[in-house]
N, C-alpha and C positions, 0 to 999 in steps of 0.2 A: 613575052620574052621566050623566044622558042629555043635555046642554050639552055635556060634555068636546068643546073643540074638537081632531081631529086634528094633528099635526104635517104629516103626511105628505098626501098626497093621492093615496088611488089612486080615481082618475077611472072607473069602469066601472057605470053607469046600465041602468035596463032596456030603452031605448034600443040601447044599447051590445050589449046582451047580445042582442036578437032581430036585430041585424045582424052579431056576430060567429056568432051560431048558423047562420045563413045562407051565411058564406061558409064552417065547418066544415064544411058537410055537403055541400059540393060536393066532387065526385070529380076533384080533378083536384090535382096537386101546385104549390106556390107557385112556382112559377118565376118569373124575371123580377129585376129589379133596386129597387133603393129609390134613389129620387133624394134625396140629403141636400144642404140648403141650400150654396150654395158650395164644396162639394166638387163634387158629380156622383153619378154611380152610384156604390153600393154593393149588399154584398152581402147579404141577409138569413141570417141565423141564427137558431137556434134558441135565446139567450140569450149575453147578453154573459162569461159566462161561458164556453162554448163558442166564443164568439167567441176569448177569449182564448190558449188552448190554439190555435186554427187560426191565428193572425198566428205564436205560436210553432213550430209546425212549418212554418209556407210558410219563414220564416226560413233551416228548413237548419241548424238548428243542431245542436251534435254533442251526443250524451248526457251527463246531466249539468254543462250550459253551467249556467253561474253569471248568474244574472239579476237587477238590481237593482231592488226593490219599496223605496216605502215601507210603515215601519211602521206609520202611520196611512194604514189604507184600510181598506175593507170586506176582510173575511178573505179571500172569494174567491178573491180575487187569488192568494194565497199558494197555493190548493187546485191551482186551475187549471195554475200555473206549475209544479207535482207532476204535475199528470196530463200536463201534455207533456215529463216526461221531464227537467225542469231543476230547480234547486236555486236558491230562492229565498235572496237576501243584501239585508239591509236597512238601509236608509239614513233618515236624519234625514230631518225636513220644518221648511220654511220658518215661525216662527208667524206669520207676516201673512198668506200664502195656503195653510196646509196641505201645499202642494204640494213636491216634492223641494229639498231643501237643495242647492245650488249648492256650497256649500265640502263639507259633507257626500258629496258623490257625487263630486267633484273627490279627497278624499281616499282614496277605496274603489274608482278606474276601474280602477285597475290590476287588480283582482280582478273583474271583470266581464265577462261575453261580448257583454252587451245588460242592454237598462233597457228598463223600463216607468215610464214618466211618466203616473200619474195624476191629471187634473187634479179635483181634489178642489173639493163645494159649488158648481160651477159656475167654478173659476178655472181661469187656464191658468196653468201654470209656466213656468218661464223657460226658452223651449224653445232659443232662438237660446244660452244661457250651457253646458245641457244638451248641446247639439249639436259645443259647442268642445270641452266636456271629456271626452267618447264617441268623439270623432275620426268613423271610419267607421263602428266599432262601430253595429249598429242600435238603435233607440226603438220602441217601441210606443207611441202615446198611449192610455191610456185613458179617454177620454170620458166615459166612463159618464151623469157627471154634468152635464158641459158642453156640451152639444149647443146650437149657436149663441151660445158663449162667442168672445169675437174678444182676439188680444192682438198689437201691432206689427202692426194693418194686416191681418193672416189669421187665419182660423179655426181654432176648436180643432180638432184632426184632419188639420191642414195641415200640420203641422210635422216630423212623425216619418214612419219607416217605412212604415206600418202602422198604422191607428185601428181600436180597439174602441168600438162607442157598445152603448146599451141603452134598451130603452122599456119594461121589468120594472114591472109596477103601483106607483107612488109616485115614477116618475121623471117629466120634461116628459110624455113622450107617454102613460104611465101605459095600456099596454095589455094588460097581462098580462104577460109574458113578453117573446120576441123581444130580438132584434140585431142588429148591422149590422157590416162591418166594410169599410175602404177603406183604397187603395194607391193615390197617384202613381203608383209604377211601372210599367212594365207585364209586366215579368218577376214582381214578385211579386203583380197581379192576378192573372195566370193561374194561378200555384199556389191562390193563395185560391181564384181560381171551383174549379179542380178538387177543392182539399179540399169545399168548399159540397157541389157538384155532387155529390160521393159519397157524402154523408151521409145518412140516411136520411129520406122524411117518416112523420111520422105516417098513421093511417086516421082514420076517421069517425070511430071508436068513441070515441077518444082524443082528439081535436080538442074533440069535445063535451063528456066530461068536465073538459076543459081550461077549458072556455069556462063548463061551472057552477061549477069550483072556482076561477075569476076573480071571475066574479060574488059568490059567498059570500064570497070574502077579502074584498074591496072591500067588501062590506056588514060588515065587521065589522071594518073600519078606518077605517067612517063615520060619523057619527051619527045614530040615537043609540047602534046596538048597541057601537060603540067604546066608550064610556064605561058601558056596564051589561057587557058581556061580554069584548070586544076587547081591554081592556086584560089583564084575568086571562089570558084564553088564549094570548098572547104571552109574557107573563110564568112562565106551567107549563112551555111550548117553550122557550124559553131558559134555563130553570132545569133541564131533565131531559133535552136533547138535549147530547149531546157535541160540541165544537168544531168538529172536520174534520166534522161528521154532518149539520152545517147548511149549506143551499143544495147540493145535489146537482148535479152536471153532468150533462145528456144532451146527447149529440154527434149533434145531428139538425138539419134545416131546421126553416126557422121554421111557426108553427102557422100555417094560410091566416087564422084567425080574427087573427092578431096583426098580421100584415101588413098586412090592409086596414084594418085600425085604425091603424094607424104611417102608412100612407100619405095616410088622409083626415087627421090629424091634424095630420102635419107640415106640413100647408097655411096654418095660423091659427099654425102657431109664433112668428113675428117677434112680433106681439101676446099672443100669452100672456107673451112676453120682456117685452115693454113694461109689460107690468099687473106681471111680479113684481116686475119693476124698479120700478116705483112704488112698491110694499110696500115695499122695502128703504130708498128714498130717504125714505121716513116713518119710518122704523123711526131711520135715521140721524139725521134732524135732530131726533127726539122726544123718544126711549129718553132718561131721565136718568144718566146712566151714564157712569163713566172713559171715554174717547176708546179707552184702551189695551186695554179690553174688548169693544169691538168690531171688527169686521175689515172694510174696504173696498175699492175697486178698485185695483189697480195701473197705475201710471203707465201711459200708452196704452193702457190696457185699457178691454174693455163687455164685461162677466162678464152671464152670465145668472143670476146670485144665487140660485142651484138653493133651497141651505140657508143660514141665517140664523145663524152661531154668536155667542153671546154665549161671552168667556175669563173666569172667575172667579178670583179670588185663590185658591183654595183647593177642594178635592172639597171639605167641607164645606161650604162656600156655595154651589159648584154645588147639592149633592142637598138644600140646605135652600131654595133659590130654587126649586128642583124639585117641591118639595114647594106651599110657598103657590102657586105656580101651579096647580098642581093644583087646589086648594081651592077657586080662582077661577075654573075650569074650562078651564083652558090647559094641553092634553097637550102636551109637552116630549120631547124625545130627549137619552141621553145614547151618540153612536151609537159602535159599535166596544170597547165598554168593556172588554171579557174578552182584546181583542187583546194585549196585554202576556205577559201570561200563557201565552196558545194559541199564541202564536208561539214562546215558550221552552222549551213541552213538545214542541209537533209539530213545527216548521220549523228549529230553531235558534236562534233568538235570542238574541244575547250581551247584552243590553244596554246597547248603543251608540248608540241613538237618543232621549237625553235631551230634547229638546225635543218631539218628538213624543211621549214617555211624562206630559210635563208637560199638554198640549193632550186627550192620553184620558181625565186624571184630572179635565179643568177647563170642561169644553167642555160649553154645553145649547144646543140647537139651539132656536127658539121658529118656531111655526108662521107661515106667510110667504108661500104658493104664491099662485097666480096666481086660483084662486075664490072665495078670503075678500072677502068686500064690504067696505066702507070704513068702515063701524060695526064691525067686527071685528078690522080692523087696529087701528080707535082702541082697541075694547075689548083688544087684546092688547097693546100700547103701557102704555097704563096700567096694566094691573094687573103686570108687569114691574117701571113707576116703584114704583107701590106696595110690590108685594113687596121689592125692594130699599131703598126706605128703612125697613124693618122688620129686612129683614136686615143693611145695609151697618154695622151699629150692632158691630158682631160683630168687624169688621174692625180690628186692633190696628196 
């Protein structure tokens, strides 16, 4: 299906590709800092994953500290907080913002050494409620998704400890890979720069293959190879790749090619904010659909609306809306889906986090980003209403 529009957007153009080839092939290591909007300096890394793991050891924490993850996040998270030596305990999420349960984590501090608050789809969590019920205990935020997300007045990444962001191909900055990570502090700056600093970079060799296997993923999560190819070959890896096996960590700086791409990027951010923001504000007032189905800002919040979740009554009317979109040519996410499961075999998982188990079985993400033109959005608007009054008939 050469139309199939992506959910996702990874941004990387042949443009993209003869000026990140350009700064690969320079000899010289990325040093330097990444100025993030309203924070300040940060640090660059080699992926928000490895981000993760380096806020955990600047921390100081002792072996096997108990760290509180939600269950709904990208799995990473769970991997990461393995390789630095900690044991991942999992907490419910909010269903209006995904983001960590307030009563939920209130009920599990006592068993905690430290939280990671992810702020999930571009929200930020209730970081001032978070912060009452952790006492001193440290936060990590994880950005990932929220970069220029604002919530009570500050910015996502403002709240915690320690922020992990990420500019991994399909997020805002959409540059391959890369990281970032930032600290108020200035005691645990200096651990961060030192962990950074000794990390290794890459050579040429690798920078460049880096920089073709950007290019070719990009081309094959765009159209039209996404919908003739893209979608099958996602679907064989996800079906034949083991859990813990997906998203590998390497504990290295960031690739020089990612970097000046993060850096030129993050200059046009505020209006890429504004344009996705617009999609969502259409999507809002259009989408025929329960109010209860959709999910919007939180009081004093300007969310950067990363992802667009529509909640269904039911997995079978999520993967059957799933489906006539498709047909329509509207690629859909149903993202984290296997997380229930991978978290019970590999990390522990008791199954305690029923709202968040309800939100993985119910949740289809609809394409929303910030390059879709306005005939696009209308056409993904409508065929949604569409599909849905074919489906809603279903609904007992």
């Amino acid at each position: 299906m050469m139309n199939l529009l992506p959910m996702e957007l990874w941004d990387f153009g042949v443009r993209d590709l003869v000026r990140a080839a350009a700064s690969a092939a320079r000899r010289v290591p990325p040093d330097g800092r990444l100025a993030l909007p309203e924070l300040g300096p940060a640090f660059p890394i080699r992926s928000a994953r490895a981000a993760i793991i380096i806020a955990l050891r600047a921390l100081e924490l002792n072996s096997g500290a108990r760290i509180g993850v939600p269950l709904y996040c990208c799995p990473v998270v769970f991997k990461a907080v393995r390789e630095a030596g900690c044991v991942p305990l999992f907490i419910d999420v909010d269903p209006q913002t995904y983001c960590l349960s307030l009563e939920d984590t209130a009920a599990k501090a006592a068993r905690l050494d430290a939280l990671i608050a992810v702020h999930m789809f571009g929200n930020v969590a209730d970081m001032a409620g978070l912060r009452a019920v952790m006492g001193n205990r440290p936060i990590v935020e994880d950005c990932a998704q929220s970069l220029g997300s604002r919530r009570d007045g500050r910015p996502a990444g403002g709240f915690g400890d320690i922020a992990v962001f990420s500019f991994r191909s399909g997020k805002y900055l959409s540059v391959g890979e890369g990281g970032g990570l930032y600290a108020g502090r200035e005691d645990l700056r200096a651990r961060v720069a030192a962990l950074v600093d000794a990390a290794p970079a890459s050579g040429t060799a690798e920078e460049l293959v880096h920089v073709a296997t950007t290019f070719l993923r990009s081309k094959l999560r765009s159209r039209p190879l996404y919908g003739l190819v893209g979608t099958w070959i996602w679907g064989v890896y996800n079906r034949n790749v083991d859990f813990v096996s997906k998203s590998p960590i390497a504990l290295g700086r960031i690739h020089r090619s990612d970097l000046a791409l993060a850096r030129a990027r993050l200059l046009a951010l505020e209006s890429l904010i504004r344009r996705q923001r617009a999609n969502a504000a259409f999507y809002d007032a259009h989408l025929a659909l329960d109010p209860a189905m959709r999910r919007g800002e939180s009081p004093g919040a300007r969310f950067n609306r990363y992802l667009y979740p529509l909640v269904f009554p039911s997995t079978a009317l999520r993967d059957a809306m799933a489906a006539r979109l498709r047909a329509k040519g509207v690629g859909t996410a149903r993202p984290y889906e296997d997380v229930i499961a991978g978290a019970a075999q590999n990390y522990g998982y008791a199954g305690d986090c029923p709202a968040a188990e309800a939100l993985l079985r119910r949740t289809l993400i609809i394409p929303s980003h910030y390059k879709l033109r306005q005939r696009q959005v209308e056409r993904i608007c409508r065929s949604v209403n569409e599909a849905w009054a074919r489906v809603a008939p279903r609904v007992s």
